[in-house]
The first five atom37 places (N, CA, C, CB, O) and aatype in JSON, in Angstrom:
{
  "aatype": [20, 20, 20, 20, 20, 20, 20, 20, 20, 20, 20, 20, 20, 20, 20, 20, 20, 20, 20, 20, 20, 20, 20, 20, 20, 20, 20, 20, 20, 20, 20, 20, 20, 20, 20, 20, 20, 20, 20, 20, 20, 20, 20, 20, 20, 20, 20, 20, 20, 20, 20, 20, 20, 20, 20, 20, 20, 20, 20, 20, 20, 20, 20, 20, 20, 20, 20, 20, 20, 20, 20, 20, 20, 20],
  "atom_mask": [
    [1, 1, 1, 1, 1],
    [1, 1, 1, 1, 1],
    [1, 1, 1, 1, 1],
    [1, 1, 1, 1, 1],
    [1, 1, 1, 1, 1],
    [1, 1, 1, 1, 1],
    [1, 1, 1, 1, 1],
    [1, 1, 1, 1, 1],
    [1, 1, 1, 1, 1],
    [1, 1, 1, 1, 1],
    [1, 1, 1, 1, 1],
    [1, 1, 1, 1, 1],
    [1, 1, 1, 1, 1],
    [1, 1, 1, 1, 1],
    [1, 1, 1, 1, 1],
    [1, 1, 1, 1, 1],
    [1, 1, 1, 1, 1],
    [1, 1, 1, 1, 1],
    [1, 1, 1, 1, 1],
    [1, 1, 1, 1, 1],
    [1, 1, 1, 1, 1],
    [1, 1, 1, 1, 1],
    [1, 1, 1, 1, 1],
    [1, 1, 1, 1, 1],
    [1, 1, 1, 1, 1],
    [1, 1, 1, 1, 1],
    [1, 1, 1, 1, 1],
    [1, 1, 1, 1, 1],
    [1, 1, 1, 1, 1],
    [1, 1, 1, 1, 1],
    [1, 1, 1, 1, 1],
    [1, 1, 1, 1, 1],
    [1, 1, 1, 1, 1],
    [1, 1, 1, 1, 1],
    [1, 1, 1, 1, 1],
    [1, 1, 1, 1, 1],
    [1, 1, 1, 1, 1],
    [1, 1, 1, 1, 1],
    [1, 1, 1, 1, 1],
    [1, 1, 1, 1, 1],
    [1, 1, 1, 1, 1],
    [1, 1, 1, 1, 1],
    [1, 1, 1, 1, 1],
    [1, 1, 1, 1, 1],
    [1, 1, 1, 1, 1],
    [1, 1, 1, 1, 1],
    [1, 1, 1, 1, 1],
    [1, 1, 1, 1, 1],
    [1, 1, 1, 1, 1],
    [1, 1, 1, 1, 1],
    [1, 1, 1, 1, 1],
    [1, 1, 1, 1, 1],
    [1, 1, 1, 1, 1],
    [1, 1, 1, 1, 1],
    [1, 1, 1, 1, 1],
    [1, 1, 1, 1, 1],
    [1, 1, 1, 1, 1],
    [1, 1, 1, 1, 1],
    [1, 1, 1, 1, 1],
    [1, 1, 1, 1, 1],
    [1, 1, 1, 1, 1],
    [1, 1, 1, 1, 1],
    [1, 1, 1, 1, 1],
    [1, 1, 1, 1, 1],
    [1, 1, 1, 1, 1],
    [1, 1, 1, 1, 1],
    [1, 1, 1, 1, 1],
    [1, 1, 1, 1, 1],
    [1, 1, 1, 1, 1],
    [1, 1, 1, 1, 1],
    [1, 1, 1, 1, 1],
    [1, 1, 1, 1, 1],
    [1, 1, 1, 1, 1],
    [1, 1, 1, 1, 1]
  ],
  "atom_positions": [
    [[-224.9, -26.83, -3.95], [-225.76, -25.77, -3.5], [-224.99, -24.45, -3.63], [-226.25, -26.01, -2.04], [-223.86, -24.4, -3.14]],
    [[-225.46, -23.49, -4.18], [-225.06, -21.86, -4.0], [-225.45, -21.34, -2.54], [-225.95, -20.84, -5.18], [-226.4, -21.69, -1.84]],
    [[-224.83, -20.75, -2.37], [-225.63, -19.39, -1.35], [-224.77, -18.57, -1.68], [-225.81, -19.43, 0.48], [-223.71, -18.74, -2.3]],
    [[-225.4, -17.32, -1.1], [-225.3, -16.28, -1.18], [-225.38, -15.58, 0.48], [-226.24, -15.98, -2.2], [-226.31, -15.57, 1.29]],
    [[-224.21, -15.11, 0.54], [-224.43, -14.55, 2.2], [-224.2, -12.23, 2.07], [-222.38, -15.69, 3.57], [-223.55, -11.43, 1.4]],
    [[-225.06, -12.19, 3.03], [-225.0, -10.77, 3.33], [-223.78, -9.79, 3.6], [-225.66, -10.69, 4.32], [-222.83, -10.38, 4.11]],
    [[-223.62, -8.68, 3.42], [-223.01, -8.31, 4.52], [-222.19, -8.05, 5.56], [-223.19, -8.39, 4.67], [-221.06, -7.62, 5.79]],
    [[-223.56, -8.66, 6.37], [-223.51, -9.03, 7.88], [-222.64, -10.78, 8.16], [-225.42, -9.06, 8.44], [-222.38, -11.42, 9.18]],
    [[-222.47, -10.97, 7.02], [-221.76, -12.68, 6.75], [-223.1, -13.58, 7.24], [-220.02, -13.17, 8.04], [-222.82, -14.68, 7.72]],
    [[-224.48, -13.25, 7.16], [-225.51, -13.97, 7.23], [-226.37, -14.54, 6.06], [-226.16, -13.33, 7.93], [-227.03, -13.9, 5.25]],
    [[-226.18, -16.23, 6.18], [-226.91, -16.36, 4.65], [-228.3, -15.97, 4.69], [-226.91, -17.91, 4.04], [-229.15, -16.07, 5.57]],
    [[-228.35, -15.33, 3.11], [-229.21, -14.42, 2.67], [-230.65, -15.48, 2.1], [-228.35, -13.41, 1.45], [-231.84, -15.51, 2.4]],
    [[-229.68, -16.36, 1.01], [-230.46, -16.69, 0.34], [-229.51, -18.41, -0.4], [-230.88, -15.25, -0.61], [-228.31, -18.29, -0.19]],
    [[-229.71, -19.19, -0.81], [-229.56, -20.75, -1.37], [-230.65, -21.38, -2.3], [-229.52, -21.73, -0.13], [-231.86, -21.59, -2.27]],
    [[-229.47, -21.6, -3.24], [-229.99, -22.47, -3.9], [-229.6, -23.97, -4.7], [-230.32, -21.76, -4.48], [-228.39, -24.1, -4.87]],
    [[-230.33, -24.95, -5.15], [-229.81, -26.04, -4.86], [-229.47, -26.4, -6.3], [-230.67, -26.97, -4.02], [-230.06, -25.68, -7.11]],
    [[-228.74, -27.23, -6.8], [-227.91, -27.23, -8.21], [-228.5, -28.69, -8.29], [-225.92, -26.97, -8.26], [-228.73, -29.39, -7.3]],
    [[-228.71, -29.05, -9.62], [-229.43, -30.18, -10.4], [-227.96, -31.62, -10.5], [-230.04, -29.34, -12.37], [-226.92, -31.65, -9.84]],
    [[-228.25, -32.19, -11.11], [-226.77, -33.49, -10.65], [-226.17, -33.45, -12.09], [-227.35, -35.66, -10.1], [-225.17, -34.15, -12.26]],
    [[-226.76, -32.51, -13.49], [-226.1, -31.8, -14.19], [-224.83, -31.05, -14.52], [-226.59, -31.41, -14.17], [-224.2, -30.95, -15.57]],
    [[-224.67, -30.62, -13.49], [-223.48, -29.51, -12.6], [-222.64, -30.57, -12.4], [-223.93, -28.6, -10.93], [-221.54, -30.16, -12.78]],
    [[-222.51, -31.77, -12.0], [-221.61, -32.52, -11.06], [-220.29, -32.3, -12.31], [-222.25, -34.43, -10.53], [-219.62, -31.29, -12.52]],
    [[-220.25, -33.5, -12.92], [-219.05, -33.46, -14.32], [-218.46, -31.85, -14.65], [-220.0, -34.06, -16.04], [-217.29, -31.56, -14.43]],
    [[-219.48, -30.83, -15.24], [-218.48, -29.29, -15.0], [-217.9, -28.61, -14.04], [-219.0, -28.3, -15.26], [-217.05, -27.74, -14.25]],
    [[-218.45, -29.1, -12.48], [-218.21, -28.68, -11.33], [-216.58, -29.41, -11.19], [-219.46, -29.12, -10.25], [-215.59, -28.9, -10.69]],
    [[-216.69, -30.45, -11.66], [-215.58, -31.21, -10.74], [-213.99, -30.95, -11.24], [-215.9, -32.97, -10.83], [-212.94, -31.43, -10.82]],
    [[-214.28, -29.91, -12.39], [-212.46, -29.23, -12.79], [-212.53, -27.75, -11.98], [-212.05, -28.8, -15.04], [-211.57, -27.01, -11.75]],
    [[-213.69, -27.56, -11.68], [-213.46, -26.04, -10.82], [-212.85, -26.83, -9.13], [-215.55, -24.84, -10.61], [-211.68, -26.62, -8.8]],
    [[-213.66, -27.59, -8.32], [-213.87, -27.94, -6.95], [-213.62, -28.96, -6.9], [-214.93, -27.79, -6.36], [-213.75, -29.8, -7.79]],
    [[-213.07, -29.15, -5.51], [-212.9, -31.13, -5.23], [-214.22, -31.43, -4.78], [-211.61, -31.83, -3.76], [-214.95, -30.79, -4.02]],
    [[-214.47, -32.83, -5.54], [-215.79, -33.33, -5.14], [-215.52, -34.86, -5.53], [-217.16, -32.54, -5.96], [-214.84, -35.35, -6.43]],
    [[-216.38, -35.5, -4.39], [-216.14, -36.88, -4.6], [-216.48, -37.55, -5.74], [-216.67, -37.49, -3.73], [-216.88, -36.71, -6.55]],
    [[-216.52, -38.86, -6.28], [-216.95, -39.39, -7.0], [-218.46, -39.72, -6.9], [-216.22, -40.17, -7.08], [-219.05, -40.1, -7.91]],
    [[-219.2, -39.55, -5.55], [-220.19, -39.82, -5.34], [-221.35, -38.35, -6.32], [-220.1, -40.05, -3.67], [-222.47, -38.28, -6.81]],
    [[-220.42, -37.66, -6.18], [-221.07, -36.27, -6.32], [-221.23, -35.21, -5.44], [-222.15, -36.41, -6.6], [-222.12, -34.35, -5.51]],
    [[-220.38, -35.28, -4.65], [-220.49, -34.6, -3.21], [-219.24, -33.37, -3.89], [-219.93, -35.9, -1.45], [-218.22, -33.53, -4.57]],
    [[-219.97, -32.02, -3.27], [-218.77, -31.25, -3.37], [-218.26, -30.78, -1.84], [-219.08, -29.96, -4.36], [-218.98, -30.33, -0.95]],
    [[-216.81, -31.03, -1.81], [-215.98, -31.22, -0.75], [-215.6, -29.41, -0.42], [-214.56, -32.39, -1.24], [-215.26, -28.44, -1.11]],
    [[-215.91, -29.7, 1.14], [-215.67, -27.8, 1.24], [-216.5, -27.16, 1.1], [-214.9, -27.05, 0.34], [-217.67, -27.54, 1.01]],
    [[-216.11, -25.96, 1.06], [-216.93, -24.56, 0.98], [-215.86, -23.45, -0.36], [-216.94, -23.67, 3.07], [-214.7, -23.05, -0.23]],
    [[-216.67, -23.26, -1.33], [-215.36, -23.05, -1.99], [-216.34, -21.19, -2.89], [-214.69, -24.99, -3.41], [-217.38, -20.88, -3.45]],
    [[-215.1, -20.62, -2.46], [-215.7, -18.74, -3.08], [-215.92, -19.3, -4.23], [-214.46, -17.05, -3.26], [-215.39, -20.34, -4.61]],
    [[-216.97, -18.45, -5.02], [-217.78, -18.71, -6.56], [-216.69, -17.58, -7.42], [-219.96, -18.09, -6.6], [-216.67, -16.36, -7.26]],
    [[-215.72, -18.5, -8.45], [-214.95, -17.83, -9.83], [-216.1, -17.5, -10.58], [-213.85, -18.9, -10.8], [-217.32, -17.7, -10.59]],
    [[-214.99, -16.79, -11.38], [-216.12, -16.54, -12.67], [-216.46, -17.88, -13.71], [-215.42, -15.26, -13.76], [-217.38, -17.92, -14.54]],
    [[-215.55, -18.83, -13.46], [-215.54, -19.85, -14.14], [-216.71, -20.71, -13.08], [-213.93, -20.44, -14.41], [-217.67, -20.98, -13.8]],
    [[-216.91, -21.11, -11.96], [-217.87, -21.5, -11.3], [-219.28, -21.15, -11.97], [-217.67, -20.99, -10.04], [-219.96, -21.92, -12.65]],
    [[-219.66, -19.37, -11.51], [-220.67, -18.55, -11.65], [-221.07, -18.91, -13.37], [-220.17, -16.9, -11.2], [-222.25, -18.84, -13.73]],
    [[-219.99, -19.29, -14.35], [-220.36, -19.67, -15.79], [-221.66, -21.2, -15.51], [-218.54, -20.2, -16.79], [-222.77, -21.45, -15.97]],
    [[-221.0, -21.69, -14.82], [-221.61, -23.22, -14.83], [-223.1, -23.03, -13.81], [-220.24, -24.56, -13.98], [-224.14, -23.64, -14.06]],
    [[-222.98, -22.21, -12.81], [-224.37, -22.54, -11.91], [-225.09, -21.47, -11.98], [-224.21, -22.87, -10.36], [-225.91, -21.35, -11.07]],
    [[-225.04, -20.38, -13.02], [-225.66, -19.14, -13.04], [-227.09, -19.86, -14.07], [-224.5, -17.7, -13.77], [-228.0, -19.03, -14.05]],
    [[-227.35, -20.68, -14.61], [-228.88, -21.06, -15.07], [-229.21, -21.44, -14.36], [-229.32, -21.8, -15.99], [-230.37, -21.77, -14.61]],
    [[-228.8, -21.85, -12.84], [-229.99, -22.25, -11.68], [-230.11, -21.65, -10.53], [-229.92, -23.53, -11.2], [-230.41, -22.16, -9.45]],
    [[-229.75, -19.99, -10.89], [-229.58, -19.17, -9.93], [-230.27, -17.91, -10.28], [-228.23, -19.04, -9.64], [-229.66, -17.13, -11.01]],
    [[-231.53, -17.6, -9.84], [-232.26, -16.84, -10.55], [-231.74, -14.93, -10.09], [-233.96, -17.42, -10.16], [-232.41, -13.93, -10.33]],
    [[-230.78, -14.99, -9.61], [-230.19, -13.74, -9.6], [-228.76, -13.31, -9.93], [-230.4, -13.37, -8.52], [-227.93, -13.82, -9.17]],
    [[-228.34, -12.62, -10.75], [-226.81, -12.59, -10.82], [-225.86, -12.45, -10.17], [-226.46, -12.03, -11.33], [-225.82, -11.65, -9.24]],
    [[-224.73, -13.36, -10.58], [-223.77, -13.57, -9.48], [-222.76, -12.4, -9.1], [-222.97, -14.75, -9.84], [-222.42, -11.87, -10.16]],
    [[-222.32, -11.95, -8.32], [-221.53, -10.87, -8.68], [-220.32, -11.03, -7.87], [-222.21, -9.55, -8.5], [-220.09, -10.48, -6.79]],
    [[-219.23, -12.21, -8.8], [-218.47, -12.67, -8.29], [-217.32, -11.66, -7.52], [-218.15, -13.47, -9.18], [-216.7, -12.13, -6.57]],
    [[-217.15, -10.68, -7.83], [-216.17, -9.65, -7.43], [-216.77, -9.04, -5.76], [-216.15, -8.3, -8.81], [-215.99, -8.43, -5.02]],
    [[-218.37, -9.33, -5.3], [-218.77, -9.29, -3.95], [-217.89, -10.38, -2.71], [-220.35, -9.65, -4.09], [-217.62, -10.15, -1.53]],
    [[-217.69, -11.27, -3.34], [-216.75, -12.58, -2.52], [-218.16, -13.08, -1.41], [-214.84, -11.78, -1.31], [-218.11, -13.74, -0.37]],
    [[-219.1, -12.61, -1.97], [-220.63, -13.49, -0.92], [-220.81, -14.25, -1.28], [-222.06, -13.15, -0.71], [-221.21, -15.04, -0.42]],
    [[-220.76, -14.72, -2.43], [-220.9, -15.82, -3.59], [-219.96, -17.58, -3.1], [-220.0, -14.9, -5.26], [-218.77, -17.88, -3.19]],
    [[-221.38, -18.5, -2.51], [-219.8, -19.62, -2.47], [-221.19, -20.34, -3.1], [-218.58, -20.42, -0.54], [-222.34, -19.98, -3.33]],
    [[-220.26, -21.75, -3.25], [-220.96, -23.23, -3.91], [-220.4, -24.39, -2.44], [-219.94, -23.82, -6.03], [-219.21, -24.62, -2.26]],
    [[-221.18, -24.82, -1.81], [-221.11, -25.48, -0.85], [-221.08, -27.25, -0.71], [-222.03, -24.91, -0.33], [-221.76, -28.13, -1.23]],
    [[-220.18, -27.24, 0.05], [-220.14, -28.83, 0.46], [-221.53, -29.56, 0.65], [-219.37, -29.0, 1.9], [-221.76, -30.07, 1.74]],
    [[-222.8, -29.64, -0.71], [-223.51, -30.01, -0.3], [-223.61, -31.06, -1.54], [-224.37, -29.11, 0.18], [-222.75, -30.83, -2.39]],
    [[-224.3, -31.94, -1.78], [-224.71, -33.28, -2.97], [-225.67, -32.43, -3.76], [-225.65, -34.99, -2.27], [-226.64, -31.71, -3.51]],
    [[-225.1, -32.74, -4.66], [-226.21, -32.22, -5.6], [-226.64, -33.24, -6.44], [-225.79, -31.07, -6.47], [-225.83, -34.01, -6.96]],
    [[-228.47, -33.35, -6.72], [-228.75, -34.17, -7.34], [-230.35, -34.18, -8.03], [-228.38, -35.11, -6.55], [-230.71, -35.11, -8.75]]
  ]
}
């Protein structure tokens, strides 16, 4: 899952990543074998490369609002 938090450090907005992502995700983030990504981890530019087609707004990794979350994606 992406989100995107404010600000105010209040999430703004999320969105959820396809089970596509898992295999490119897993040299950026630790993530289980199940497909689980482990943590809460700030969005690189190398991240934002891989989950920016299922994120219908641009990432603007240099904000640091930008994370990819300890959530399953599938």
């Amino acid at each position: 899952m992406v989100e995107k938090f404010g600000a105010d450090e209040l999430l703004e907005r999320e969105w959820d990543l396809p089970a596509e992502v898992v295999e490119p995700l897993r040299g950026q983030v630790d993530m289980t074998p199940e497909g689980w990504i482990m943590h809460v981890w700030r969005i690189t530019t190398e991240i934002a490369d891989i989950v920016q087609p299922w994120v219908d707004e641009p990432i603007d990794v240099e904000s640091g609002s930008w994370y990819v979350s300890s959530a399953q994606v599938d």
